[in-house]
C-alpha positions in Angstrom: 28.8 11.4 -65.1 30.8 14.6 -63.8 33.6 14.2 -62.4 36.4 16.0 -60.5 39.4 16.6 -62.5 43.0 17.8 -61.6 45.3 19.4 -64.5 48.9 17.9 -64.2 52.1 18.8 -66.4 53.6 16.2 -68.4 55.5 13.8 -67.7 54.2 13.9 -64.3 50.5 13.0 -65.1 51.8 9.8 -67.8 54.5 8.7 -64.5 50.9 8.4 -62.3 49.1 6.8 -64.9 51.7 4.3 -65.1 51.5 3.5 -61.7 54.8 4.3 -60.9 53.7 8.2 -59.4 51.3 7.6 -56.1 52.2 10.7 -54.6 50.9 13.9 -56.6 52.4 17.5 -54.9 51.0 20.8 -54.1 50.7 23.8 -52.3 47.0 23.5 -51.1 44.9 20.7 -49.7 41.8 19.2 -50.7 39.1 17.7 -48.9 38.3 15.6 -51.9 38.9 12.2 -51.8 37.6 9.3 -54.2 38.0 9.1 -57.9 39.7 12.2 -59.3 40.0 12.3 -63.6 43.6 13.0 -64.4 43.8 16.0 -67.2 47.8 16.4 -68.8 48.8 20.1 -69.5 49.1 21.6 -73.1 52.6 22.3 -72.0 55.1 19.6 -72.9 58.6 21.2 -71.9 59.2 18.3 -68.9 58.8 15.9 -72.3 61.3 18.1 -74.4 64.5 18.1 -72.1 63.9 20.1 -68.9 63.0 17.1 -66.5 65.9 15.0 -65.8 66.3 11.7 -66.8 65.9 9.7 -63.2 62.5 10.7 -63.1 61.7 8.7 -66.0 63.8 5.9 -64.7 61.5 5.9 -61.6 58.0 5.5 -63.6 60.3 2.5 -65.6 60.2 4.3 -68.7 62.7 5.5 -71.4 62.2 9.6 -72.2 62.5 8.8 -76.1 59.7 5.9 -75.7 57.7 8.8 -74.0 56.0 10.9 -76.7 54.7 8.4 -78.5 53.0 6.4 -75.4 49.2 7.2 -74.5 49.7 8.1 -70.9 51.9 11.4 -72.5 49.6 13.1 -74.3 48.8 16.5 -73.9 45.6 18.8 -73.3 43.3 15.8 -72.7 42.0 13.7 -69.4 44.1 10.6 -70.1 42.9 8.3 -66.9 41.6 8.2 -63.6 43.0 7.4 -59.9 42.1 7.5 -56.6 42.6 10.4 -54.3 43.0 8.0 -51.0 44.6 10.7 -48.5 46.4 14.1 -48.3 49.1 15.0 -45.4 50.7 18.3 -45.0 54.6 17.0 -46.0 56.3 18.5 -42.9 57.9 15.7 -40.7 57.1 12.8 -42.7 60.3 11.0 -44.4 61.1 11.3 -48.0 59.5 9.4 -50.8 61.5 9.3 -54.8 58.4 11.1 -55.9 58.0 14.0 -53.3 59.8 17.3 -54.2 61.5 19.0 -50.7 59.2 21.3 -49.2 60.3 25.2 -49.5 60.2 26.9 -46.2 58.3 29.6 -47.4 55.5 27.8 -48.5 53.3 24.9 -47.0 53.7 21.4 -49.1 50.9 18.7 -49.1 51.3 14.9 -50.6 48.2 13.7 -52.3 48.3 10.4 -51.9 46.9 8.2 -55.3 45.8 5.0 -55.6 44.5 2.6 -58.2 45.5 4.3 -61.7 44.0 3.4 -64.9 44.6 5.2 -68.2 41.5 5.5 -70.7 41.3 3.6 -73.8 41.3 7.0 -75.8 42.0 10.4 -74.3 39.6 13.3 -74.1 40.6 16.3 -75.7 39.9 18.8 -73.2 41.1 22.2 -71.3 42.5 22.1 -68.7 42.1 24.6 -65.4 43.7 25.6 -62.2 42.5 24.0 -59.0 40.1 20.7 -59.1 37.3 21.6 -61.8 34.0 19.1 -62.9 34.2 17.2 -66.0 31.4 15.4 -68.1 32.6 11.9 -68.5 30.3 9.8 -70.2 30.1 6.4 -68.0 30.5 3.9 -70.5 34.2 5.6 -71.1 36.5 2.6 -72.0 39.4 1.9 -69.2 42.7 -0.3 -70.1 41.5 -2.3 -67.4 40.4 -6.4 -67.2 39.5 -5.1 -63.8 37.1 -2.0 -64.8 36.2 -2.3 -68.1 34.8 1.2 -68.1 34.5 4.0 -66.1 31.0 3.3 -64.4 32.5 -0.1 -63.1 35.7 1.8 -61.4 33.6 4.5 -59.6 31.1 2.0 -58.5 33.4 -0.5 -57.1 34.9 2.8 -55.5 31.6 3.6 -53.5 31.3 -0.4 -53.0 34.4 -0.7 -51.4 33.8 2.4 -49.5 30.0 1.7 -48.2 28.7 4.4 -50.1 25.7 4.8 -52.7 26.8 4.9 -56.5 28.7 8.6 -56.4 26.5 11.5 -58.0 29.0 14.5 -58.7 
């Protein structure tokens, strides 16, 4: 199946994969909303020193434990979450996760939902913006609730009184 896919710098793709991370940051808003694959960045400064340590505190992790932990990988789609809303930041009270708007530019919270890494990443590259990835459906999820990724987009469009999602 082909799904959308949004390319996130580590450490901040592994802290929403751990569940920890439900609100994702940018600049621009999407309409999407539904299952959205989460793809980690080649770039792996944030794991080598230049993200401070509360930030891995806040997804319950210790930075050393970090690089060797699935959900930290780089240059693959690691897991998948749920895009469930996005809201333009001005006005709305702080979260730990939400970086302060700059006045010069407009800030928008994605908020996520339902995370669940992949048994085995998928090397991949990554792109700007949301961009369509082949996922075959029987991908395994570390999940007793969806075993793979065909059972987590279908009880998706289940839940949401839709037909089995064609992307």
């Amino acid at each position: 199946m082909k799904l959308k896919a949004l390319t996130i710098l580590q450490p901040w793709a592994g802290f929403i994969l751990c569940g920890g991370k439900t609100v994702e940051n940018r600049t621009w808003k999407t309409l999407h909303r539904g299952p959205l694959l989460i793809h980690s960045s080649q770039d792996r400064r944030g794991l080598d020193h230049n993200v401070p340590d509360h930030w891995f505190h806040l997804g319950g992790i210790i930075r050393h434990d970090a690089q060797g932990r699935p959900e930290f990988q780089t240059g693959a789609v690691l897991g998948i979450v749920n895009v469930v809303d996005v809201c333009l930041v001005e006005g709305r009270p702080p979260t730990s996760w939400h970086d302060p708007p700059l006045p010069e530019r407009r800030s928008y919270w994605w908020e996520l939902a339902d995370a669940v890494l992949f048994d085995k990443p998928i090397a991949q590259r990554g792109q700007l913006m949301l961009f369509g990835i082949e996922v075959p459906d029987d991908t395994p999820l570390q999940s007793d609730q969806w075993p793979t990724l065909k059972s987590y987009v279908d009880d998706f469009s289940a839940k949401n009184g839709l037909p089995r999602l064609k992307f």
